[in-house]
C-alpha positions as CSV (number, residue, x, y, z in Angstrom):
1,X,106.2,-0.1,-20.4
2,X,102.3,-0.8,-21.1
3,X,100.6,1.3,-24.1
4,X,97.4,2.7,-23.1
5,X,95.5,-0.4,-25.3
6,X,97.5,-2.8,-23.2
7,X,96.2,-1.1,-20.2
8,X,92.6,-1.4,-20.9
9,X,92.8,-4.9,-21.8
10,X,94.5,-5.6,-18.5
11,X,91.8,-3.7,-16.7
12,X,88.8,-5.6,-18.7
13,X,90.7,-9.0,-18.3
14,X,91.0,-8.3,-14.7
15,X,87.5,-6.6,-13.9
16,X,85.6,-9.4,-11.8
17,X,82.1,-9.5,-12.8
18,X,78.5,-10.5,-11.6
19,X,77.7,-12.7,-13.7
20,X,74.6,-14.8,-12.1
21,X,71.8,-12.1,-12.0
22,X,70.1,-13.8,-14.6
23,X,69.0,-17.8,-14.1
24,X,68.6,-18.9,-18.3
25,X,66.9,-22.1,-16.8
26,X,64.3,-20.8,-15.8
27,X,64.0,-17.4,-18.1
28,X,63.8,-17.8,-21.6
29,X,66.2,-15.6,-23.4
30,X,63.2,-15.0,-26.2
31,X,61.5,-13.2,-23.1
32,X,64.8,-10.7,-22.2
33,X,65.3,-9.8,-26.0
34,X,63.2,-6.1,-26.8
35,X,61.7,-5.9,-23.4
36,X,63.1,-2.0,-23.2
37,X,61.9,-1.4,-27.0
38,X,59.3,0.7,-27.7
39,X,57.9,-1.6,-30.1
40,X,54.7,-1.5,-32.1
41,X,53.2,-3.3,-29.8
42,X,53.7,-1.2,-27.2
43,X,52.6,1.8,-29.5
44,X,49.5,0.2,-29.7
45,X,48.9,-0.1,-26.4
46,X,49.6,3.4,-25.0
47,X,48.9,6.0,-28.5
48,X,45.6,6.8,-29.6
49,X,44.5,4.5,-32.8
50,X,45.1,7.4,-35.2
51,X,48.1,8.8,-33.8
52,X,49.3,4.8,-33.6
53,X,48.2,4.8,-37.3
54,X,50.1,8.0,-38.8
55,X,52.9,6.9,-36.9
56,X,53.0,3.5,-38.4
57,X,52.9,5.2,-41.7
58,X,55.8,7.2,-41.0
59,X,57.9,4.2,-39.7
60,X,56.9,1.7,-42.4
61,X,56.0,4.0,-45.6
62,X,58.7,7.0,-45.1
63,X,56.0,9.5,-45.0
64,X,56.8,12.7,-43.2
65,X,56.1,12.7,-39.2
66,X,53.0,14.9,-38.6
67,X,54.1,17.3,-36.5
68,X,50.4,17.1,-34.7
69,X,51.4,13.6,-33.1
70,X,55.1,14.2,-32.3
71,X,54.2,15.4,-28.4
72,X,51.3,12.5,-28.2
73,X,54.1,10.2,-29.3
74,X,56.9,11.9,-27.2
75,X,54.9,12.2,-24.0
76,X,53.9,8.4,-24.5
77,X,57.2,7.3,-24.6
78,X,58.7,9.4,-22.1
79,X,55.8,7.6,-19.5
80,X,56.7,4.6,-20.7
81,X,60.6,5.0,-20.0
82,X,59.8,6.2,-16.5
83,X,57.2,3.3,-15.8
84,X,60.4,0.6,-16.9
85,X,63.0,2.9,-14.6
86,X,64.4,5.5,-17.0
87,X,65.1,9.0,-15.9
88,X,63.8,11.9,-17.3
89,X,66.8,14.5,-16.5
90,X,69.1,14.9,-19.2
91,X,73.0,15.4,-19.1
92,X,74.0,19.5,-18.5
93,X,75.4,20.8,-21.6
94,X,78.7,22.5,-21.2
95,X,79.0,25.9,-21.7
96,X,81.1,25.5,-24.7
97,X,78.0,23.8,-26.5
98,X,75.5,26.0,-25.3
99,X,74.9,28.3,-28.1
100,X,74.9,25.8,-30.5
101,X,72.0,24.1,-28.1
102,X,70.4,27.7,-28.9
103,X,70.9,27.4,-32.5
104,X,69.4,24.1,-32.9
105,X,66.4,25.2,-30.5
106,X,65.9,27.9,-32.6
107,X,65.7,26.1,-35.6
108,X,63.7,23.7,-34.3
109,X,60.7,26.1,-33.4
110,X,61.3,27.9,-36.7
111,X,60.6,24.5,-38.7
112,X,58.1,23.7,-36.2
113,X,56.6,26.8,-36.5
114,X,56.2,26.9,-40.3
């Protein structure tokens, strides 16, 4: 009799998959790798210069986010996710989890807030 492990190894050895979606001949891998980053240079592109600027120095110095540009910076990269096919809706949270969901809320807006 199989052990569970031996069972999922079966089932990944024996999973048929679509493996020609992608042509390497004619698309460099250099081009695939980081297309769904938001990199710097897509910060660039889509955040104001200063908000692009104290957000490098947050990322590359340590310093503190300011919490000024955290919506600038969240709203860009929510658009950007859509624009490349993401989805906005998040998972539900089960009931179980839902007053620590509260709790963290809370002390989110309290920090915020300060």
């Amino acid at each position: 009799m199989a052990n569970p492990r031996q069972t999922a190894i079966a089932s990944i050895v024996s999973t048929k998959h679509k493996l020609d979606n992608l042509d390497f001949r004619s698309t460099h891998v250099k081009d695939l790798f980081g297309v769904n980053v938001f990199s710097e240079q897509v910060q660039r592109q889509r955040l104001p210069k200063p908000v692009f600027k104290k957000l490098q120095e947050t990322i590359h110095k340590g310093a503190p986010l300011d919490p000024s540009i955290a919506d600038v910076v969240a709203a860009a990269m929510k658009d950007w996710a859509v624009e490349k096919g993401g989805d906005t809706l998040y998972a539900p949270v089960p009931t179980h989890d839902r007053c620590y969901c509260r709790k963290a809320r809370h002390l989110c807006n309290a920090y915020r807030h300060r």
